[in-house]
Each structure stands twice: as structure tokens, then as C-alpha cells.
N, C-alpha and C positions, 0 to 999 in steps of 0.2 A: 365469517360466521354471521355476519348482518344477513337483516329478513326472515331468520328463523322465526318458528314462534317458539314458545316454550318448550311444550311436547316435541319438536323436532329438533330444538338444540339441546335436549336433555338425554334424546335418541339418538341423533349425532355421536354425542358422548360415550354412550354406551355402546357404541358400534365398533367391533374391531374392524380391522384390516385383513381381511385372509382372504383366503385360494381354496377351491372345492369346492364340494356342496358335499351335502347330510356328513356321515360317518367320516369323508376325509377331507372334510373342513381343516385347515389348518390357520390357526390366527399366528399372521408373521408377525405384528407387532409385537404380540407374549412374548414368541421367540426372540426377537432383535433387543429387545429389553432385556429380558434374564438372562442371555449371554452378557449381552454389554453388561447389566450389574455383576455379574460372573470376573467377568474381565476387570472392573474397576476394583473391586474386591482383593484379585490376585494381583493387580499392578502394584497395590497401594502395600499389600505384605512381602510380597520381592522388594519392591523398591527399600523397604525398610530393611528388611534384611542385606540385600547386598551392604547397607551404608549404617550396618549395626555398630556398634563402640561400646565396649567396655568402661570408658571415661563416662563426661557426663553426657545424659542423650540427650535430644531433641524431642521437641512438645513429641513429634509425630512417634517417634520411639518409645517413648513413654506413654502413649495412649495404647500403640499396639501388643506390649509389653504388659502393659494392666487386662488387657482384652484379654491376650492369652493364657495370663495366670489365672486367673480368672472364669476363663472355662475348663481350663486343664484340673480345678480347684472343685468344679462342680462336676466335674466327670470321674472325678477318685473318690468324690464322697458319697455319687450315687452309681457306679459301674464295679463292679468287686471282680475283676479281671484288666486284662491287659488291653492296658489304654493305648498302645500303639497305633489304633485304628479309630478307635469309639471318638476318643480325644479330637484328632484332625479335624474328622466328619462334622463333628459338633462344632467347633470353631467356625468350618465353611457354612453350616444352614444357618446359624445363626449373621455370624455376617452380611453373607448371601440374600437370605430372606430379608436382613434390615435395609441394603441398598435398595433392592427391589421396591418395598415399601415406603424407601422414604422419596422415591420419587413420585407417590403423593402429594409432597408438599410444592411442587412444581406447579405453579398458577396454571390451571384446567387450559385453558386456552393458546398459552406458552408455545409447547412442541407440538399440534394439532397446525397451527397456522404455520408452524415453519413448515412441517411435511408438505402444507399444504404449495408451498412455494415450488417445492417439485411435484406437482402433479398427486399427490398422495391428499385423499381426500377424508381418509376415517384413521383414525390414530386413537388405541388405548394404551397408552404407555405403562400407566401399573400392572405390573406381570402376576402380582400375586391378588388382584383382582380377580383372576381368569380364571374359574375352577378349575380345568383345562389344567394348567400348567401346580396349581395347588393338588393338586389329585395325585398328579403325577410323579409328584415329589413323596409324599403320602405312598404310592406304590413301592416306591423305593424302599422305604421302609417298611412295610411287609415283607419285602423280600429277604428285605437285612434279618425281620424278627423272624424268620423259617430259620433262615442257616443259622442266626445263633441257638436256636431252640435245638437242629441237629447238628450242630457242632457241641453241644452242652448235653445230650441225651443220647444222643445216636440215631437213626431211622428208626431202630425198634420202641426206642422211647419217645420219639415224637409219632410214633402212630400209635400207642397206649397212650398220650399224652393227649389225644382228639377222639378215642374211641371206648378210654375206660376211664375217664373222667368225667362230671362228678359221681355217676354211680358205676361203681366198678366191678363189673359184670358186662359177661359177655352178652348176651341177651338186649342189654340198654345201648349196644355201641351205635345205632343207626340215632340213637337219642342224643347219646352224649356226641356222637359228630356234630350234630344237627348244634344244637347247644355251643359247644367248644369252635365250631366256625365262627356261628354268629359276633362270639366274642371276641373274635379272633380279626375278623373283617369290621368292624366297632371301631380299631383301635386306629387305622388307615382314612376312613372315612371321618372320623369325628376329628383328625389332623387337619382334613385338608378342606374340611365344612367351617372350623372356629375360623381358621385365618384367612381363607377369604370374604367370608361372610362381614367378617372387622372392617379389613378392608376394602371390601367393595358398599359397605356402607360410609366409610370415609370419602369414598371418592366419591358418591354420590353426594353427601351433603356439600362438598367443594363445589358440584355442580350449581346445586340449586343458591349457594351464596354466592356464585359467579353472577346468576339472574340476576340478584340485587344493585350490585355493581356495576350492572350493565343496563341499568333502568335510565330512566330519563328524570326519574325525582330525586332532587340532588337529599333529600333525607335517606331515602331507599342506598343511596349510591354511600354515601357515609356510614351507613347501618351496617352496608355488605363489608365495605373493606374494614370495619373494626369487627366483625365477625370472623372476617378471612384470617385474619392476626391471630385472633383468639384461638379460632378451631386449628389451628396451626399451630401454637404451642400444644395443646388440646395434644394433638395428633402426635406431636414427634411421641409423647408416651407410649400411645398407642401402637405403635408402628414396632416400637423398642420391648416394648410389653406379649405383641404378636409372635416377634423373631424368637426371644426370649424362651414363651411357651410351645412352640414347636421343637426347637432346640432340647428344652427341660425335657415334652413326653417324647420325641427319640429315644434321651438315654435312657430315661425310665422303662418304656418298652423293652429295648435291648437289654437291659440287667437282668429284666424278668425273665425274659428269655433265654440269657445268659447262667443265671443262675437257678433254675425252675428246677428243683427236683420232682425224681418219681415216686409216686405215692405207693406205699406199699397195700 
């Protein structure tokens, strides 16, 4: 990374790794990251599991143990249906999302120079930096809130659910679509806008306190890494606080969805 100037090691940063051009650009770093957090994710709740005991458990036991009550606890008090599904789901983005994000806390420089060791010259490691891969996830769930809206209504109730709501008349239906989309497509978009937006503002200021540390004035250089410390506790909130609220408005969405009656 030497010889850069600011603007180019701050662009550097912000550059992924991908393949294509325009529409089928695809950033393989998002992807090799949020699998791999994927995978560390599932490692670490198998692993617990195969080597579960009824005696007394281990720290790791006992941490996953609290996780899992824990969202199974927040998902019966905000989902009024059968948690066979809902429960899981929320476990993994929650999780899921928090590994992703917390490799933020990974010194900006870290894994950027190792790739660079194999020939790999642009690395963004945080996945849920990537609108891209936050949208994505966000799509999902849209799709989740359709089928529980017609699993809980029927087809003929989720098309009077979009075409005779709020004014219930035939006449207003091109309005109330128009309307009941909006807010409908709102609830996807404002998912996958908070948590990257968080996050790629984290990762950015990581950037710009890397600068300091990387300065030549040994004040500048002592300013950054007690900066680095700080905005790093700072951040695991952050990160915990992210997973958390994606997690929260999933189930919320889905109960609504789940539970939506028709107006008469």
C-alpha cells in the first residue's frame, strides 16, 4: 500500500474485487466473505451441538445456549404463529449478519495485503458493506412477507389486500395499488439502506484512522491507534446493534404479514 496518496488509498479501499462489467458485475469478495461468515456461523452451532451435555456446559455452550433462547424468546413475543420456521431464520441473519459485520473490526490493511501476496490486488472484505449483497438479503425477505401475507389471506385476500386498501372501493384500486406497493417495497429497501449504510460508514472511518497511523508524525501516529481502540469498541455495538435490528424488523414484518387481517 506504500506510495499511495490519500485519495487513492482511500479508493483502493473502497474497491471490490469482481468479474463483469455494468449489470453483471459481480463482487467475488462480498461473495467469499458472506459465505465464509456463513460457514463460521454453521461451524461454530454444529460444533456445539454434536458436543452438547446435559451436565455442566462449556463457556461456548453456554453462550450459544443464551443466543438461542434468546431469539427463540424474541420471536414468540413478536410472531403469533408457528415458530418452526420464523425462529431458525432469525437466529441465522442475526448471527450471520453479526460475523459479517464484525469483520470490520479486522485492521483495514490486514487481509487487503495478504490477498495481495497471491496476486489479488483489491479486497473488500465487509460483506454487508456491499449494497449488493444487503439488498439481497432484504429481497428475501419480501418474498418471505408475499407468501406469509398469502399463506395468512389467501390470493384473493392479498389482491384486496393491495387493491382495496386504504380506500375500499373499486374505483380507487389503481390508487390503493399504487399506495399499498409503495409500502410495501419501503419495507425491503429501508432493510438493506440502515445496515449498510452503518456499515459502510464504519468501514470508512476505519479507513480514514488507518491514514493517521500511517502518517509519519509520531503524534498523528499515536492519535490514530488510540482512535483505532476506541472506534473499535465503538463499533462492536454497532455491528451487534445492526444484526440485531435487521433481525428485529424481519420478524416484525412477517407477523404483520402473518397476521394481517381483512378489512371488512
Amino acid at each position: 500500500m506504500s506510495g499511495l496518496t490519500t485519495s487513492s488509498y482511500i479508493g483502493h479501499h473502497l474497491t471490490f474485487l469482481s468479474t463483469g462489467e455494468e449489470f453483471w458485475n459481480v463482487h467475488l469478495d462480498t461473495l467469499f466473505f458472506s459465505v465464509l461468515s456463513g460457514v463460521i456461523f454453521l461451524a461454530v452451532f454444529y460444533s456445539v451441538a454434536r458436543r452438547v451435555t446435559t451436565g455442566v456446559p462449556g463457556k461456548l455452550q453456554c453462550f450459544v445456549e443464551i443466543v438461542v433462547d434468546w431469539v427463540n424468546g424474541l420471536v414468540k413475543d413478536n410472531f403469533h404463529g408457528s415458530r418452526d420456521f420464523v425462529a431458525p431464520l432469525a437466529l441465522t441473519i442475526f448471527c450471520w449478519v453479526f460475523v459479517m459485520n464484525a469483520v470490520d473490526l479486522i485492521p483495514v490493511d490486514f487481509l487487503p495485503q495478504i490477498a495481495a501476496l497471491f496476486g489479488i490486488h483489491y479486497l473488500r472484505p465487509v460483506a454487508t458493506a456491499d449494497i449488493s449483497a444487503t439488498l439481497s438479503m432484504a429481497i428475501c425477505v419480501f418474498f418471505l412477507i408475499i407468501f406469509y401475507t398469502i399463506k395468512s389471506k389467501g390470493i384473493k385476500g392479498f389482491v384486496k389486500e393491495y387493491t382495496l386498501h386504504p380506500f375500499n372501493h373499486w374505483a380507487f384500486a389503481p390508487v390503493n395499488l399504487l399506495l399499498e406497493s409503495v409500502t410495501l417495497l419501503a419495507k425491503p429497501v429501508s432493510l438493506a439502506l440502515r445496515l449498510f449504510g452503518n456499515i459502510y460508514a464504519g468501514e470508512l472511518i476505519f479507513v480514514l484512522i488507518a491514514l493517521m497511523y500511517m502518517s509519519n508524525h509520531f503524534v498523528l501516529q499515536v492519535a490514530g491507534i488510540s482512535l483505532h481502540l476506541v472506534w473499535a469498541i465503538f463499533h462492536i455495538l454497532v455491528i451487534t446493534l445492526q444484526a440485531f435490528i435487521f433481525m428485529m424488523l424481519t420478524i416484525v414484518y412477517l407477523s404483520l404479514a402473518n397476521n394481517h387481517t381483512e378489512d371488512h
